[in-house]
VMD Tcl script that builds the backbone (N, CA, C; Angstrom):
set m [mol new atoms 276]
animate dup $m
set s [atomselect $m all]
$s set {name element resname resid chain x y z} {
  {N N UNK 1 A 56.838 -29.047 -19.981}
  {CA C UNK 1 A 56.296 -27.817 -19.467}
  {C C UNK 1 A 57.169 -27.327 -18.313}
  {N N UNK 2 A 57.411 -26.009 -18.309}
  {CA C UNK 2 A 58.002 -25.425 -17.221}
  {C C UNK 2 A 57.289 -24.826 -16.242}
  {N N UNK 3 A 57.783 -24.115 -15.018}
  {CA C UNK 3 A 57.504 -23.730 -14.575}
  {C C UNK 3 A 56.240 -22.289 -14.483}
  {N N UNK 4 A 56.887 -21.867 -15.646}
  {CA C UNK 4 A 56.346 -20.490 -16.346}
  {C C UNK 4 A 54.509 -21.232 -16.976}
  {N N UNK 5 A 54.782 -21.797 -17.723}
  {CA C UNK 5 A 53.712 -22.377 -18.286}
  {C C UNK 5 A 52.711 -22.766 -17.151}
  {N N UNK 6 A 52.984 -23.806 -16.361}
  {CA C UNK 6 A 52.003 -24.236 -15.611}
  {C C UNK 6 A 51.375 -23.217 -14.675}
  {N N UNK 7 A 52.355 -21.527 -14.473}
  {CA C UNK 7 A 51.552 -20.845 -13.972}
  {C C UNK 7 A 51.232 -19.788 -14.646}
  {N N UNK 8 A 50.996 -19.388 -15.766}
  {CA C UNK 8 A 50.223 -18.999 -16.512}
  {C C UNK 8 A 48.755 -19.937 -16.742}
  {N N UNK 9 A 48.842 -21.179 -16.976}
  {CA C UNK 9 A 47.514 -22.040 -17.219}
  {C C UNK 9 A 47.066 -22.011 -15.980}
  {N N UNK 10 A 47.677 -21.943 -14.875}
  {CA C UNK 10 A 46.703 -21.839 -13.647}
  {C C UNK 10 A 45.988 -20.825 -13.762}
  {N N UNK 11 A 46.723 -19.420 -13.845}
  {CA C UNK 11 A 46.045 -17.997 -13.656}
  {C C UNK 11 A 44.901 -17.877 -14.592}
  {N N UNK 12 A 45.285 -18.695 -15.912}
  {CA C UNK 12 A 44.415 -18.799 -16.860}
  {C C UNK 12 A 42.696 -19.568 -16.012}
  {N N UNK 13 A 43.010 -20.323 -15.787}
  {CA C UNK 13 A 41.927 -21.207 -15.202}
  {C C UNK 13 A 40.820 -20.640 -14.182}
  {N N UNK 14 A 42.228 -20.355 -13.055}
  {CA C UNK 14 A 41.361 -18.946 -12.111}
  {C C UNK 14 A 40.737 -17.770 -13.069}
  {N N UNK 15 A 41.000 -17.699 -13.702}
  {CA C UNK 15 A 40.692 -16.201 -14.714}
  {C C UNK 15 A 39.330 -17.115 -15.329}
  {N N UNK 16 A 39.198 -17.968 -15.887}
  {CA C UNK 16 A 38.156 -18.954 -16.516}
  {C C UNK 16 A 37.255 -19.075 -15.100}
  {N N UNK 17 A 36.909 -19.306 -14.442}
  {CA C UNK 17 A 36.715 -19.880 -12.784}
  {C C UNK 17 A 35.662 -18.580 -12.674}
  {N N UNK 18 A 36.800 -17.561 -12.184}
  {CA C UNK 18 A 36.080 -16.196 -12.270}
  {C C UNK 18 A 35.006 -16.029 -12.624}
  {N N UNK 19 A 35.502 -15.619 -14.036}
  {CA C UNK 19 A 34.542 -15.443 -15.466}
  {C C UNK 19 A 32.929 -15.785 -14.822}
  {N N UNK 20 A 33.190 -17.365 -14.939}
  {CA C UNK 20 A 32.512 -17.999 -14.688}
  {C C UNK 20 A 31.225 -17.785 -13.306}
  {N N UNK 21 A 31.978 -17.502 -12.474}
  {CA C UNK 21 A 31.271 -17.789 -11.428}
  {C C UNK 21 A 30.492 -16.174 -11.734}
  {N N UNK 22 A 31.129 -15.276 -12.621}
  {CA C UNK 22 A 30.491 -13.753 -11.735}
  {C C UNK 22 A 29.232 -14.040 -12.914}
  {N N UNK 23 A 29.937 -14.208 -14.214}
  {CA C UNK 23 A 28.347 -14.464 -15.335}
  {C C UNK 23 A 26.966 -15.227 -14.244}
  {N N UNK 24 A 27.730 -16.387 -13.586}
  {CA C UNK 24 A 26.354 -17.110 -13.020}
  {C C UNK 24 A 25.631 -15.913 -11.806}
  {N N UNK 25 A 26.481 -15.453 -10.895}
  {CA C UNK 25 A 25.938 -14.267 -10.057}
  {C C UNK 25 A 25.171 -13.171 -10.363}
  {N N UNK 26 A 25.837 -12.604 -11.772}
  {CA C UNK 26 A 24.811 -11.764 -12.399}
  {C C UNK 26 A 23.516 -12.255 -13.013}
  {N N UNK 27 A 23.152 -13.845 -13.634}
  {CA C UNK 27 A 22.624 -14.028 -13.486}
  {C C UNK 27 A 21.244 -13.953 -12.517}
  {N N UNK 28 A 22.002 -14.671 -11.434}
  {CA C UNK 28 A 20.914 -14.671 -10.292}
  {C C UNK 28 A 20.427 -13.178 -9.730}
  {N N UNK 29 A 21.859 -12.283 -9.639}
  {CA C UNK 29 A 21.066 -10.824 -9.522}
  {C C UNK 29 A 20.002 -10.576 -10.662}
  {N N UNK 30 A 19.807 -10.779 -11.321}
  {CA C UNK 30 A 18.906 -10.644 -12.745}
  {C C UNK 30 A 17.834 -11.175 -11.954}
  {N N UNK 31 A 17.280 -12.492 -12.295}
  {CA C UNK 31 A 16.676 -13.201 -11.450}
  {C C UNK 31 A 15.652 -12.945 -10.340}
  {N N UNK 32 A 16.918 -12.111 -9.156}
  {CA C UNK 32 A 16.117 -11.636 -8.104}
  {C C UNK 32 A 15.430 -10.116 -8.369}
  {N N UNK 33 A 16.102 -9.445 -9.415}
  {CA C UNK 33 A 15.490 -8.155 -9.535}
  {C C UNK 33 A 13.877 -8.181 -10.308}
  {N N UNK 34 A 14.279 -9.340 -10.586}
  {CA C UNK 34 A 12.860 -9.562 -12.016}
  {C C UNK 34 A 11.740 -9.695 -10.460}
  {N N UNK 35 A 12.433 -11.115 -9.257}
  {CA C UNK 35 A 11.114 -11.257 -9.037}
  {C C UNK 35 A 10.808 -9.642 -7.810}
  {N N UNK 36 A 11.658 -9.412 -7.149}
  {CA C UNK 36 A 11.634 -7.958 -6.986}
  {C C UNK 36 A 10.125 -6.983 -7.324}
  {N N UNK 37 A 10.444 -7.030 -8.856}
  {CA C UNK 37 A 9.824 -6.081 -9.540}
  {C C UNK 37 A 8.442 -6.626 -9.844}
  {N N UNK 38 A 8.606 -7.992 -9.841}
  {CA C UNK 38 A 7.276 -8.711 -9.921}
  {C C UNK 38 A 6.334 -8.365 -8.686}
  {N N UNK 39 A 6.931 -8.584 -7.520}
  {CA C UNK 39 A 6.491 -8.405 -5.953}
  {C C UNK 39 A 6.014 -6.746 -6.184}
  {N N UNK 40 A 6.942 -5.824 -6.726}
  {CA C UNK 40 A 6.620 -4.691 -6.387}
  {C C UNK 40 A 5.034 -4.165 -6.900}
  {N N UNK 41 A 5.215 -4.748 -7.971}
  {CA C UNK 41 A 3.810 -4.652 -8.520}
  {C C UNK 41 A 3.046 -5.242 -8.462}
  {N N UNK 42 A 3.092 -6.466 -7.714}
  {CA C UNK 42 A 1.964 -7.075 -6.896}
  {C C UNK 42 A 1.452 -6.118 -5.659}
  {N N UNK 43 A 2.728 -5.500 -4.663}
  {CA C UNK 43 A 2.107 -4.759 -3.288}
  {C C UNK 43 A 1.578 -2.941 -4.215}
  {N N UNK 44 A 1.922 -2.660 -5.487}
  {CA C UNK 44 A 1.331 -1.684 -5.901}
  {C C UNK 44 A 0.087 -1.693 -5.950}
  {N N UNK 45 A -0.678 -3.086 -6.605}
  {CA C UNK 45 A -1.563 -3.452 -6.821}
  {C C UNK 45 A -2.769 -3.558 -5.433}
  {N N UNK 46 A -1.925 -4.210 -4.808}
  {CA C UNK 46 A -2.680 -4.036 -3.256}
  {C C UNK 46 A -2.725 -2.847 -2.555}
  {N N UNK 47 A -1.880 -2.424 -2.801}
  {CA C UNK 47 A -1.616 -1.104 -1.970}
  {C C UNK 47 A -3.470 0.204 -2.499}
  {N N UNK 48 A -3.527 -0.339 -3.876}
  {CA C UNK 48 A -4.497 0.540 -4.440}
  {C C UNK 48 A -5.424 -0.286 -4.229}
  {N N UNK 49 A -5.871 -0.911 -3.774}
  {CA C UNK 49 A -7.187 -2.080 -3.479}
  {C C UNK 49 A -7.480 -1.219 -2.087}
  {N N UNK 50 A -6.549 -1.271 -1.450}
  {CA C UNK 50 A -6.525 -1.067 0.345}
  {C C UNK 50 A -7.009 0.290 0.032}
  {N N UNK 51 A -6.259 1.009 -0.491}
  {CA C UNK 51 A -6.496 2.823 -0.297}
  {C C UNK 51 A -8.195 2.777 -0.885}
  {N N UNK 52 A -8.657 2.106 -1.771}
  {CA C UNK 52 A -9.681 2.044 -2.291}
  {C C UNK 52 A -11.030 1.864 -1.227}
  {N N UNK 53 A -10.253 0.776 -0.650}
  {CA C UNK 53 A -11.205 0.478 0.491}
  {C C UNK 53 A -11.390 1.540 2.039}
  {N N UNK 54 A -9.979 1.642 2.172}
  {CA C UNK 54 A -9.977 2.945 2.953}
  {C C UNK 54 A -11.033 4.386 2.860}
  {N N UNK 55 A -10.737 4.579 1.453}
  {CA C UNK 55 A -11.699 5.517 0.879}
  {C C UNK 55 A -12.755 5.574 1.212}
  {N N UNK 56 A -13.615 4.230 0.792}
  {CA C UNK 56 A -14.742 3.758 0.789}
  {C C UNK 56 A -15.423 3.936 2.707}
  {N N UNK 57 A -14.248 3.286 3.029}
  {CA C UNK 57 A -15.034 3.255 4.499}
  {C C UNK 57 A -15.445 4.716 4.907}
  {N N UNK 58 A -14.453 5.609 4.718}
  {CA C UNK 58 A -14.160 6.664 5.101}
  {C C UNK 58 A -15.734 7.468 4.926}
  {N N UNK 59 A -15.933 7.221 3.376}
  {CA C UNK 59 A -17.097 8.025 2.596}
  {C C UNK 59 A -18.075 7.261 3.862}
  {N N UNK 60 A -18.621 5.780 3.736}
  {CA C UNK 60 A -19.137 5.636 5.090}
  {C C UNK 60 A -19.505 6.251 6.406}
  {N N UNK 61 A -18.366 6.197 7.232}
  {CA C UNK 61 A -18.432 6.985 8.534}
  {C C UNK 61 A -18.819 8.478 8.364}
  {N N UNK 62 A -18.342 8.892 7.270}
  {CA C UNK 62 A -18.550 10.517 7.491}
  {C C UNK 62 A -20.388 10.600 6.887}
  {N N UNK 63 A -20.760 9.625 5.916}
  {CA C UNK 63 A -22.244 9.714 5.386}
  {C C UNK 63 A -23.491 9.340 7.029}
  {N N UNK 64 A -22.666 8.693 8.010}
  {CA C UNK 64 A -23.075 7.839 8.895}
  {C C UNK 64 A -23.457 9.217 9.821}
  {N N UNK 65 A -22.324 9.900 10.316}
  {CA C UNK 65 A -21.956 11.113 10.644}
  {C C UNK 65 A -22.739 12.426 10.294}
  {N N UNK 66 A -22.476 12.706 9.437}
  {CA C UNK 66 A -23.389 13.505 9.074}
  {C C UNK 66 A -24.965 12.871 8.961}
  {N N UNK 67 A -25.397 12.365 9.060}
  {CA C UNK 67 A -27.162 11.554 9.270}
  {C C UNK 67 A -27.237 11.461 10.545}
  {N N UNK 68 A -26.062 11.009 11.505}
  {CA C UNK 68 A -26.584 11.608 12.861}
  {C C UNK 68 A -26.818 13.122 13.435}
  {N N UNK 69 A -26.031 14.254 13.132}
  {CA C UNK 69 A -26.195 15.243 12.865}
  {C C UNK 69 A -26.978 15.951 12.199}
  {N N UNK 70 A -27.629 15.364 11.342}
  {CA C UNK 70 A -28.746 15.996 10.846}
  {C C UNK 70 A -30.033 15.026 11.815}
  {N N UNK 71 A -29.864 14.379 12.085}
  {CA C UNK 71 A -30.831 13.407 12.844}
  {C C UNK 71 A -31.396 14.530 13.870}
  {N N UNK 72 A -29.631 14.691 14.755}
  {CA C UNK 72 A -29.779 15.485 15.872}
  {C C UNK 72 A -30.317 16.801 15.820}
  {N N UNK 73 A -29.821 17.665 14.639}
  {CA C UNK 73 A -30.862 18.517 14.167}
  {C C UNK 73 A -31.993 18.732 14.022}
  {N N UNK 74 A -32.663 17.855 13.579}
  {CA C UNK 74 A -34.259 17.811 13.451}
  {C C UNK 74 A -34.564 17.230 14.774}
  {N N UNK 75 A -34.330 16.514 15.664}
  {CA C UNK 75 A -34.663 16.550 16.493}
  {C C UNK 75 A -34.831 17.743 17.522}
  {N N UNK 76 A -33.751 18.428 17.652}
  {CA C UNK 76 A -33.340 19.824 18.198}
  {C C UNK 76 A -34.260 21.039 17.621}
  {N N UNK 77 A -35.266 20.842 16.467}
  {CA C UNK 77 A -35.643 21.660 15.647}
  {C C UNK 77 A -37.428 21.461 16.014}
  {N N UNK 78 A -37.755 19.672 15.741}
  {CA C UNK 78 A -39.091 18.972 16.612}
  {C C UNK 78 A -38.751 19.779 17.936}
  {N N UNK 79 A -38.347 19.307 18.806}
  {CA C UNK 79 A -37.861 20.580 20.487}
  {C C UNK 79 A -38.913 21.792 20.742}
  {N N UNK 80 A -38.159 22.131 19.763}
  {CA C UNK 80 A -38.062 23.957 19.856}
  {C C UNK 80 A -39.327 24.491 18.968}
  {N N UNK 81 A -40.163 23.708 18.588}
  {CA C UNK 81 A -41.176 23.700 17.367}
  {C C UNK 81 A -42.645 22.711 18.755}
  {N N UNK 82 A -42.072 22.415 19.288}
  {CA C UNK 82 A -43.163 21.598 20.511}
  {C C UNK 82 A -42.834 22.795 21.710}
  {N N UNK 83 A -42.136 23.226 21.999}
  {CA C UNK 83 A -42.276 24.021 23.008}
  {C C UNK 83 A -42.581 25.573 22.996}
  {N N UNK 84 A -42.650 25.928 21.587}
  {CA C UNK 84 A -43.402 26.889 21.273}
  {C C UNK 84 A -44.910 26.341 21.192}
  {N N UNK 85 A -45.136 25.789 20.941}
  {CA C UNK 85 A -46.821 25.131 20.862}
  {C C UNK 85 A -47.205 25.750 21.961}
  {N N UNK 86 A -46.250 25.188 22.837}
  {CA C UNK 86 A -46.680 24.901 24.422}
  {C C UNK 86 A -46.823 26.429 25.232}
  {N N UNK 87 A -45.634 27.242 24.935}
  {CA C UNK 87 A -45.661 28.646 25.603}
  {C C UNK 87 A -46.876 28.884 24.914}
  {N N UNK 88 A -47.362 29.054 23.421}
  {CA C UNK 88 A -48.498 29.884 22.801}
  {C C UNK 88 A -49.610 29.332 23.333}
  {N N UNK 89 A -49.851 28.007 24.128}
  {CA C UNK 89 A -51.103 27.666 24.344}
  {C C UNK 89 A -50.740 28.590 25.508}
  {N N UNK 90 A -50.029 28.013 26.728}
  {CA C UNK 90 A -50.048 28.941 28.177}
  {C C UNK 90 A -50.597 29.891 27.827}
  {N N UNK 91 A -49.881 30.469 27.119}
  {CA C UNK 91 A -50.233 32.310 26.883}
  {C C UNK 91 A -51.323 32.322 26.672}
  {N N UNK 92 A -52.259 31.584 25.887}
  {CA C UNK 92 A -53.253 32.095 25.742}
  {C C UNK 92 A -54.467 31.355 26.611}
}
mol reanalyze $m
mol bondsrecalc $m
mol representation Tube
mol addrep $m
């Protein structure tokens, strides 16, 4: 073997080496995109649980809200419904 030869089979080898190593890398990019996509649609999944619950509370406070307001209303309404009693008795 000459000179020529043994560096061609080297380049060859590095060229094999290569190959090699990028197939296994793309691999693992594969790999990580899968679990990626797995994760993503796990926090999709949560993400719509949470907003769900968000919702929910929301409908809450404002049902809570409005019943004090109407609370305060009828109270404001009892008031003004007792103190007319009261002027019409004076008056008379």
């Amino acid at each position: 073997m000459d000179l020529k030869d043994k560096i061609v089979g080297l380049a060859m080898a590095c060229l094999i080496a290569l190959i090699g190593w990028q197939l296994h890398e793309t691999w693992s990019l594969k790999e990580q995109v899968f679990k990626l996509q797995q994760g993503q649609t796990v926090l999709s999944k949560q993400i719509k649980k949470n907003t769900a619950f968000v919702k929910q509370k929301l409908k809450q406070l404002k049902k809570k809200q409005n019943k004090k307001t109407i609370d305060k209303q009828i109270k404001k309404n009892h008031k003004k419904k007792k103190n007319k009693k009261k002027k019409q008795k004076n008056e008379q």
